[in-house]
N, C-alpha and C positions, 0 to 999 in steps of 0.2 A: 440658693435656698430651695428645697424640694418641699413642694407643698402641692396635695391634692385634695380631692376627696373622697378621699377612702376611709370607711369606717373605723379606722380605727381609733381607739380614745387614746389624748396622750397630755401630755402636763399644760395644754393649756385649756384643757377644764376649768370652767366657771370662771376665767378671766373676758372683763368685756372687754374686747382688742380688733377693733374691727370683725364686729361678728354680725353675721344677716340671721337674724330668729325668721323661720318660717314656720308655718302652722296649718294644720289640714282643718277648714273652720267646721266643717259637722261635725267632727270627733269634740273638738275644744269646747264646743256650744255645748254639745250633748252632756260631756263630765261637769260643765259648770252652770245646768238649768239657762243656757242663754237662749233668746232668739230674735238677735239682731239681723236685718237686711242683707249680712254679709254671711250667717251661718249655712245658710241654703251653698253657699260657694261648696263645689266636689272639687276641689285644684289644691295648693299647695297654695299661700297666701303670706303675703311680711305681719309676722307679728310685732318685728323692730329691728333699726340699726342699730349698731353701738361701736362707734368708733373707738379709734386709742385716746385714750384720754391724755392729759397733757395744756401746760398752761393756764391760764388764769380762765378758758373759757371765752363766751361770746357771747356780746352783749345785744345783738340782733334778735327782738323782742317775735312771735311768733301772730302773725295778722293773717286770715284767709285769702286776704288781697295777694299776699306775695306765693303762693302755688296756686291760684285761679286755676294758670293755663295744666295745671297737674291733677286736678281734680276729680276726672273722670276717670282716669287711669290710678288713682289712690283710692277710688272706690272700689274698682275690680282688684286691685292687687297687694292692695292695704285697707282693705276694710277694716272699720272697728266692730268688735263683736260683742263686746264689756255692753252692760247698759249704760254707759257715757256714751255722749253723742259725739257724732263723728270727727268732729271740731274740736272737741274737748280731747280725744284721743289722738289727736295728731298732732295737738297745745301737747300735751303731756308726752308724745315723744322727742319734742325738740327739748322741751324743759327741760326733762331729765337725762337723755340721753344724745342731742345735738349740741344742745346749747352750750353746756360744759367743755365736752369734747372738739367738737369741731370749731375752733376760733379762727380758724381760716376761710370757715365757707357759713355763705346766708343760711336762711329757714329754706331759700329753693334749691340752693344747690344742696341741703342737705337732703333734702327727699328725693333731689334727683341722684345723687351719688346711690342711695340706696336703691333705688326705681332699676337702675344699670346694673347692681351686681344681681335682683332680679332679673333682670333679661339675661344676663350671663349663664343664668341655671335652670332658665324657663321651659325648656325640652324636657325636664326630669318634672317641672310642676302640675302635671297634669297625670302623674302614674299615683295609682293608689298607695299609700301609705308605706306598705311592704315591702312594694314594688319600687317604691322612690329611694330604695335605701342604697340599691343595686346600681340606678339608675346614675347618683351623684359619684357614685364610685368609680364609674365608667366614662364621667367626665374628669378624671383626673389626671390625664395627660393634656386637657384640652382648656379646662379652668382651673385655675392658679386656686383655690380652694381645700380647705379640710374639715371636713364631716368632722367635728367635733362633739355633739354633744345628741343623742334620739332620748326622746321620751318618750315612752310605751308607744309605737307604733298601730298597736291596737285599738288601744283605748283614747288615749288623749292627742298623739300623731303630734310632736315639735319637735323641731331639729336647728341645730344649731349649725353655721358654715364660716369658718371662718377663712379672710378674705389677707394676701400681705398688704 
């Protein structure tokens, strides 16, 4: 299976299949009046997993006890930017997009699967916007990845990576 990431767009647009959303948070904040603690972030940040969906889902309920030890590293690298609190935004990613999907893995290995394909791409998360589009493309011989999806780069800066 040949998969990078390279810009190119191709039919698996807007399917969620294991996909890493990243998001550059001053851009995001600025188009959407936000100014949560995580908007001041200049990097490249998870705005969400989304795994292959499949099965009846997972019934492993979402408690701040079970990522404690993740905590601080889901602050820098998963900030919430919404004015929902932090807790509520990380409640609302497992909800809707762990819980369903992932029936094989807890609320930690769910943030931890995601925290990893972060570090997998994290060389390119610190290039500005433009710059990062170059940057994932250049990891394509190196991370099993495809740039699937930019949104205005300028303005609002999300991208989409998807992962086999």
């Amino acid at each position: 299976v040949a998969s990078s990431c390279s810009g190119k767009s191709n039919n698996l647009e807007g399917r969620f299949d294991n996909i890493l959303a990243l998001q550059w948070p001053t851009n995001v904040c600025k188009v959407n009046g936000w100014n949560a603690p995580g908007c001041k972030y200049s990097y490249w940040t998870i705005h969400g997993w989304w795994p292959q969906k499949g099965g009846k889902g997972n019934t492993d309920t979402f408690e701040l006890y079970k990522i404690k030890n993740l905590r601080k590293k889901m602050e820098k690298e998963w900030p919430n930017l919404s004015k929902k609190t932090t807790i509520s935004f990380w409640a609302h990613e497992w909800n809707k997009h762990g819980q369903p999907a992932a029936r094989k893995l807890t609320v930690k290995q769910y943030f931890q699967r995601a925290l990893g394909y972060y570090r997998d791409v994290k060389r390119c998360t610190t290039k500005q916007p433009v710059a990062a589009k170059a940057c994932f493309e250049k990891l394509s011989a190196v991370k099993k990845c495809v740039l699937i999806r930019i949104k205005n780069l300028i303005t609002e800066a999300r991208l989409h990576l998807k992962f086999p």
